[in-house]
KOLTOR-866688 format. One record per residue (C-alpha): x, y, z. Coordinates in steps of 0.001 Angstrom, whole numbers, plus 500000, padded with zeros to 6 digits. Layout:
XYZ
...
//
This chain:
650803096919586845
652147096927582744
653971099842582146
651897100991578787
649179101071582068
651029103136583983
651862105187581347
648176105904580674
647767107226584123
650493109108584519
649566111164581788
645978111128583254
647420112280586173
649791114995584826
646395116731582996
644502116280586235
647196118122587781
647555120907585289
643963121663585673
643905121784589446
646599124038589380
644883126261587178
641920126360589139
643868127173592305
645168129774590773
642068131296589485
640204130676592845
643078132203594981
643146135320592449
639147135691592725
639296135386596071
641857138513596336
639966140768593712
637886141972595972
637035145506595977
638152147191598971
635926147269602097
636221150226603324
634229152000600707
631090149687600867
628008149401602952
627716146909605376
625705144569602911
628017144869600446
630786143940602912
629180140748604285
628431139914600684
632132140497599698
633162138313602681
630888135432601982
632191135565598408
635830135105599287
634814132495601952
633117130655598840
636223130735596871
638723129945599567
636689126858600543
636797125818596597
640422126098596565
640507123914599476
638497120764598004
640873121710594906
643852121675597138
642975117985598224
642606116447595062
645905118221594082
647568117007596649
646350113397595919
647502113817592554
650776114605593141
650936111870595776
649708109327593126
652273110232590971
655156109559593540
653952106550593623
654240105899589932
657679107102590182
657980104913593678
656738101350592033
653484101342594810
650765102732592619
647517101039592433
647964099959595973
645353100797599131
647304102791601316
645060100853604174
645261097281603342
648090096723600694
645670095449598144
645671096249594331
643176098723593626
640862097479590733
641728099324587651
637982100040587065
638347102501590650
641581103508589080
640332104454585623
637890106485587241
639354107831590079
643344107391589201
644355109587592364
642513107263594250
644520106247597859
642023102906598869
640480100096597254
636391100283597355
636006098433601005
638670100386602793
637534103413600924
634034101946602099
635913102124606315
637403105612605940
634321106913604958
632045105610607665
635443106215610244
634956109833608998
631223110070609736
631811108685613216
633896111107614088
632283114017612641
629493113131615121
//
């Protein structure tokens, strides 16, 4: 890949990853300030614990990306971005431009997927 290209998403990267970390952040501190249980009803207890639950599974889909990010940015600094971590293939710029974390090219993506859903049951 030209290096004005990987330029472009490194700094697309570097944003992505300042955001993520942001919203981390802010999902991991809503999740803590929480009121304290002891003082509430039982409704208001269940409703406190389904409201951290909601955050701490947002931070976790943030979490992912994150840690895609970061990974797609070693491999700027590595020489292997744009490559499927499955097949060895370029990844087509178009998947890269709109996903630039992305770790597959569209048909292995395409495998992992339905590999996923097989196993899920």
């Amino acid at each position: 890949m030209r290096k004005d290209r990987l330029t472009y998403f490194r700094k697309r990267l570097l944003e992505k990853e300042r955001q993520l970390v942001d919203e981390v952040g802010r999902t991991a501190h809503y999740g803590k300030d929480q009121d304290d249980d002891s003082i509430k009803d039982l409704g208001d207890q269940a409703n406190t614990a389904y409201t951290r639950e909601f955050f701490f599974e947002l931070g976790n889909g943030d979490r992912r990306v994150l840690r895609d990010v970061v990974s797609a940015l070693q491999k700027i600094d590595e020489g292997s971005f744009g490559a499927c971590e499955r097949c060895g293939e370029p990844i087509a710029e178009k998947r890269l431009e709109a996903l630039p974390f992305a770790r597959y090219c569209i048909d292995c993506q395409r495998v992992v997927e339905q590999e996923e859903r097989m196993a899920a049951g």
